[in-house]
One Martini backbone bead per residue (centre of mass of N, CA, C, O) as a GRO file, in nm:
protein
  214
    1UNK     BB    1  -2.597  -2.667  -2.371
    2UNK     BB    2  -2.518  -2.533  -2.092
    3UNK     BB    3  -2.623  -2.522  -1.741
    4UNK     BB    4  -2.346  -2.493  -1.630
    5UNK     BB    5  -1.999  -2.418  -1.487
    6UNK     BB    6  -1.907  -2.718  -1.447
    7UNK     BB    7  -1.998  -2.851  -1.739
    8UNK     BB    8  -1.697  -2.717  -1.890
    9UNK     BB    9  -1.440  -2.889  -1.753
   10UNK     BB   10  -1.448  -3.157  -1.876
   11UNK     BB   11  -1.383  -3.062  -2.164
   12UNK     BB   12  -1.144  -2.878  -2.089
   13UNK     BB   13  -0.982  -3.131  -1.991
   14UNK     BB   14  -0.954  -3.283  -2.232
   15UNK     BB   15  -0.845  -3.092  -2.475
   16UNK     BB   16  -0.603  -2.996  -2.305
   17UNK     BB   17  -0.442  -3.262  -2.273
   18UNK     BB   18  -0.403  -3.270  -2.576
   19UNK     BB   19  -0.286  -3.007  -2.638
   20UNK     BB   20  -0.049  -3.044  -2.425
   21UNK     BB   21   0.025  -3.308  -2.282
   22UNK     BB   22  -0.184  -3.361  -1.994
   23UNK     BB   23  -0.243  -3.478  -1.684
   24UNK     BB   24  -0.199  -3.195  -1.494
   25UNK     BB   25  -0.449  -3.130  -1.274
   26UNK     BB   26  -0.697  -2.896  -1.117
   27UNK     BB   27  -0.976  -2.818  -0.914
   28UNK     BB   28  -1.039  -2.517  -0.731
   29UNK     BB   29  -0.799  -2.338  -0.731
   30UNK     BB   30  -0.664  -2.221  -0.452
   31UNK     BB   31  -0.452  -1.863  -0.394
   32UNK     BB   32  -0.581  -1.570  -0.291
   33UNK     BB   33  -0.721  -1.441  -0.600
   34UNK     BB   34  -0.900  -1.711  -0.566
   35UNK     BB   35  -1.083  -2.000  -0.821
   36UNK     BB   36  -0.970  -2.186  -1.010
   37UNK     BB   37  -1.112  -2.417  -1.234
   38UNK     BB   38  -0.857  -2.451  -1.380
   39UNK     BB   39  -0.540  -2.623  -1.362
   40UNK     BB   40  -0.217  -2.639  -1.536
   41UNK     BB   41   0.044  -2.835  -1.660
   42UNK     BB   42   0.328  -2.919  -1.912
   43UNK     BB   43   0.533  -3.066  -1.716
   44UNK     BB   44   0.709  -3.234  -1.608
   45UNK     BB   45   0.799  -3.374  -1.253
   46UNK     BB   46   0.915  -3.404  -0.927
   47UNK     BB   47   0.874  -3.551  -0.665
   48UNK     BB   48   0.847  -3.379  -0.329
   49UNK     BB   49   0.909  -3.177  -0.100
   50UNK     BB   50   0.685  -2.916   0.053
   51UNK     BB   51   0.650  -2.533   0.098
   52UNK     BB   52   0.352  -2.443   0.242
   53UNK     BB   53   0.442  -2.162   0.350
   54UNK     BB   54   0.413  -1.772   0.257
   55UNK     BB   55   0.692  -1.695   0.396
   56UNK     BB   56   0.890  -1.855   0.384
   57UNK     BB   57   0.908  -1.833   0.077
   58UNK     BB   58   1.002  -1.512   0.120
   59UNK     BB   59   1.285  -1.614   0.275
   60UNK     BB   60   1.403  -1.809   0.029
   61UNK     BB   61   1.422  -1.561  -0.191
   62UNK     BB   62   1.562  -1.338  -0.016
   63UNK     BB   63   1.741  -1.501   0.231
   64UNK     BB   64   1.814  -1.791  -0.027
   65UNK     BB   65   1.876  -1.679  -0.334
   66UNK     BB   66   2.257  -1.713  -0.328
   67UNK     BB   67   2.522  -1.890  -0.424
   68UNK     BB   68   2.755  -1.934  -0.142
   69UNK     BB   69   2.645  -1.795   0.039
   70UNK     BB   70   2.685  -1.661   0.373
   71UNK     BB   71   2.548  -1.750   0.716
   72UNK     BB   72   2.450  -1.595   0.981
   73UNK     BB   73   2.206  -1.662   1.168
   74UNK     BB   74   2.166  -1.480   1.445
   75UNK     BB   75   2.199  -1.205   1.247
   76UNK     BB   76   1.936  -1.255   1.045
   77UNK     BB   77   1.730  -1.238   1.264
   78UNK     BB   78   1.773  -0.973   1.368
   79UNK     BB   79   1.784  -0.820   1.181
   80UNK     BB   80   1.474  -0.904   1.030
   81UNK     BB   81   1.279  -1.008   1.232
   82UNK     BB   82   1.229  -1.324   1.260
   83UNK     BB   83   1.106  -1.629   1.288
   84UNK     BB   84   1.214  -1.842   1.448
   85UNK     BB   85   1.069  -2.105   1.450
   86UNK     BB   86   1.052  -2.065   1.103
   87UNK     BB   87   1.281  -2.089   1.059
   88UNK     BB   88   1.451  -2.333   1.113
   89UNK     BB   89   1.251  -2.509   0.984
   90UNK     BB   90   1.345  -2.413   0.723
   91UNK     BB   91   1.579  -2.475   0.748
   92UNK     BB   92   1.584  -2.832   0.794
   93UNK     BB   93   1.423  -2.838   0.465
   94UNK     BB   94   1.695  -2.732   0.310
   95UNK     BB   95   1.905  -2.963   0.446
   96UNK     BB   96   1.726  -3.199   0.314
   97UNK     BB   97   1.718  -3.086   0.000
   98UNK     BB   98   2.035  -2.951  -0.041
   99UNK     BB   99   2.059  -2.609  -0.044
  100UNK     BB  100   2.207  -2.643   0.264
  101UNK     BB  101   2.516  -2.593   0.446
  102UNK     BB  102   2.722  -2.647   0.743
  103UNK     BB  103   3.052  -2.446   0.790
  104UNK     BB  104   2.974  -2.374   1.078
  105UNK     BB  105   2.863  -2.255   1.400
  106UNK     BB  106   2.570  -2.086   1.338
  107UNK     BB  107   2.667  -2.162   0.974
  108UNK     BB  108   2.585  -2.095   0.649
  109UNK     BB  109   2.551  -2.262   0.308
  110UNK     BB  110   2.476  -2.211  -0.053
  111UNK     BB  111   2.470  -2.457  -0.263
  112UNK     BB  112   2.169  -2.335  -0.387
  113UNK     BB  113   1.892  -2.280  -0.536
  114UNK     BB  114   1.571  -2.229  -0.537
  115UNK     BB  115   1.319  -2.451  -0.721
  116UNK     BB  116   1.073  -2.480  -0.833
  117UNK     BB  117   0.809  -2.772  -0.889
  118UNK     BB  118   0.723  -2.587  -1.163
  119UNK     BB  119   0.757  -2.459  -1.521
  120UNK     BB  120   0.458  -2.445  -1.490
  121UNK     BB  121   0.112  -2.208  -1.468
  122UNK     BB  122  -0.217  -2.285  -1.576
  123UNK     BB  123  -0.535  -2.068  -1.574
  124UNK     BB  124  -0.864  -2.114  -1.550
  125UNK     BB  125  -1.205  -1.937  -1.650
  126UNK     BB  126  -1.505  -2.028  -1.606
  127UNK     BB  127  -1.818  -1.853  -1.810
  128UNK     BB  128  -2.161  -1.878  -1.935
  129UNK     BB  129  -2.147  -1.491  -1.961
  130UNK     BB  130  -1.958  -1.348  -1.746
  131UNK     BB  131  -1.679  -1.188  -1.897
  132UNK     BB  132  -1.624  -0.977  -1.687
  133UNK     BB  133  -1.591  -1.151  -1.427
  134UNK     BB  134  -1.342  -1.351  -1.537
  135UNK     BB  135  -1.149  -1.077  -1.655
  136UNK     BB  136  -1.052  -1.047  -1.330
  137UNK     BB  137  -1.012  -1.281  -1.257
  138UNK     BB  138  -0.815  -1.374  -1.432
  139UNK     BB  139  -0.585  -1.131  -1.409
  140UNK     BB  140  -0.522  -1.249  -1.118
  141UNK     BB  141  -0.374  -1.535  -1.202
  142UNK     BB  142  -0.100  -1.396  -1.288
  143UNK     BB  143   0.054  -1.355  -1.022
  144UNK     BB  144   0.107  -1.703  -1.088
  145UNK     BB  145   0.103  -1.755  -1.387
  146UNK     BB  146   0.177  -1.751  -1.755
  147UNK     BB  147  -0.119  -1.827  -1.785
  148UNK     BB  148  -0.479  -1.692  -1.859
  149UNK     BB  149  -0.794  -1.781  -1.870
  150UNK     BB  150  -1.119  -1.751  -2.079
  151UNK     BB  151  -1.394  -1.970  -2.022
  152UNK     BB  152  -1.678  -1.964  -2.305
  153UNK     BB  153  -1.918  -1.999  -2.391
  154UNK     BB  154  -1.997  -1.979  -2.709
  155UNK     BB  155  -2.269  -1.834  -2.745
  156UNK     BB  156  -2.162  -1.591  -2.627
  157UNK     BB  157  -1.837  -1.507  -2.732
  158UNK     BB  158  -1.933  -1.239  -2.908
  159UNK     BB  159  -1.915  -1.062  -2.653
  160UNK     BB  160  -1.651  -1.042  -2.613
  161UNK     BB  161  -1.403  -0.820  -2.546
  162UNK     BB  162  -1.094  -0.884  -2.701
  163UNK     BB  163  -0.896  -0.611  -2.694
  164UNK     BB  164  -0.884  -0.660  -2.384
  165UNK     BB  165  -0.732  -0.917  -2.369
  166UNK     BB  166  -0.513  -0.881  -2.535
  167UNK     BB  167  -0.395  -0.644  -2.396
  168UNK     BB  168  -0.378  -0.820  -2.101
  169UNK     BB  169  -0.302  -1.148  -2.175
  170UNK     BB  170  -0.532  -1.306  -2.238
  171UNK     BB  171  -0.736  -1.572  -2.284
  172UNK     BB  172  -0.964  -1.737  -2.521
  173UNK     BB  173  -1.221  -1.985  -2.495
  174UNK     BB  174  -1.429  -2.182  -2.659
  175UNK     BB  175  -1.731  -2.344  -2.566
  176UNK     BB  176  -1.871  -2.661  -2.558
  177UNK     BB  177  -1.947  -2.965  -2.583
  178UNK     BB  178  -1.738  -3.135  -2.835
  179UNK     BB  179  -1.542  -2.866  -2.724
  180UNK     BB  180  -1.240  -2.643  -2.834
  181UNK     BB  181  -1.150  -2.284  -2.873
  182UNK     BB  182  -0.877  -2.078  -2.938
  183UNK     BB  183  -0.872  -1.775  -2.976
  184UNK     BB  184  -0.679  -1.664  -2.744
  185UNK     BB  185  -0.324  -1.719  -2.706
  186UNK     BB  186  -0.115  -1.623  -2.511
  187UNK     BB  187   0.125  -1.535  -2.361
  188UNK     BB  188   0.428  -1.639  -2.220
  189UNK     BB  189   0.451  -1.481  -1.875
  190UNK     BB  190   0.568  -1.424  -1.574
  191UNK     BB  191   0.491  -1.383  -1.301
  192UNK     BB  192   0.432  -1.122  -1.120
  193UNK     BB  193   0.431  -1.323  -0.862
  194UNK     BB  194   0.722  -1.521  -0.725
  195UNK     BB  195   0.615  -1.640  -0.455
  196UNK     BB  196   0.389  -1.725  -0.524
  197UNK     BB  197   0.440  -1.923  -0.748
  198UNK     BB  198   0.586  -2.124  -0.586
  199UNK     BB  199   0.414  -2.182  -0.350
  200UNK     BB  200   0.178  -2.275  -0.537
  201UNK     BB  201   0.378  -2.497  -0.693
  202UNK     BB  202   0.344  -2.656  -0.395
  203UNK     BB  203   0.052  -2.702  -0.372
  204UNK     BB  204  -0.004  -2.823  -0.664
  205UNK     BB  205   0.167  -3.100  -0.591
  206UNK     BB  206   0.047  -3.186  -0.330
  207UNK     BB  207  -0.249  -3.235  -0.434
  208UNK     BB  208  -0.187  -3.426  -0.634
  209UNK     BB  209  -0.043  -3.637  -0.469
  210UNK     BB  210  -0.327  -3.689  -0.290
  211UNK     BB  211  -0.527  -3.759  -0.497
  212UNK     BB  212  -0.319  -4.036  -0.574
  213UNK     BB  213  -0.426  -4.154  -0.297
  214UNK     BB  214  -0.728  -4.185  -0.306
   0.00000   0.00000   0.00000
């Protein structure tokens, strides 16, 4: 069997690829919620510019993600107290990407919505036998994730308490040297914070990207 958790992510990355058909992966990947040993989307995605930063992208969806709405900059930032020089640097990404467009001096208009850079995010924790440990990690991944798993050595997996992972919504695979086995297979369900989600969303194509580059 398996003598680190670090030595099941081949195979998870291997079988999942194939269960899924993707080929996009990230391991290690830093959320602000843990380190989850492995994320994945399941559908292709367009490269484009990425907005990695988690304030901003709380700005984009509040008080810019209205179709039409019309915005007076310097009363928005006024009521809301917002970082100038953050705010500007905002708008001028939003209308690189044609997202808003100035209808008068000082005044913009919101052409679309902004939408994520993908269009899923699934999470995995391996654990060699602290399915414990692993079941509050995956837990925390839902708040970016649609799903959420827990990967753990076969060998312990009749330890795990599935009636509460079920309860939970998160998911159970059991790994081995030669494949693996999805025991519970959890619900598709938007990430519970929509912020995280996007942010995370843009730093996981990034990421890619870089890596892609290497």
């Amino acid at each position: 069997m398996f003598r680190y958790e670090k030595d099941m992510i081949p195979v998870l990355r291997e079988h999942l690829s194939k269960i899924y058909n993707t080929e996009h992966f990230l391991e290690e990947f830093s959320s602000g919620m843990g380190r989850a040993d492995l994320v994945f989307t399941t559908k292709e995605f367009e490269q484009r510019n990425t907005l990695e930063d988690f304030e901003a992208m709380f700005y984009v969806l509040n008080y810019f993600n209205r179709k039409n709405k019309k915005i007076i900059i310097a009363d928005l930032v006024s009521k809301h107290n917002l970082k100038k020089d953050k705010f500007f640097i905002l708008i001028q990404f939003l209308k690189e990407l044609n997202y808003i467009v100035d209808y008068d001096e000082g005044r913009i208009i919101i052409k679309q919505n902004y939408q994520p850079c993908l269009q899923d995010l699934f999470s995995v924790e391996a654990k060699l036998e602290d399915w414990k440990k692993g079941f509050y990690q995956a837990l925390r991944y839902k708040y970016y994730s649609h799903k959420s798993f827990l990967a753990i050595s076969y060998k312990y997996c009749h330890r795990v308490d599935k009636t509460l992972l079920k309860e939970n919504n998160i998911g159970l695979i059991a790994v081995s040297p030669n494949g693996i086995d999805i025991l519970i297979n959890p619900k598709k369900t938007n990430p519970i914070n929509k912020t995280a989600y996007y942010y995370l969303s843009e730093s996981f194509v990034s990421q890619l990207g870089r890596n892609a580059g290497d």
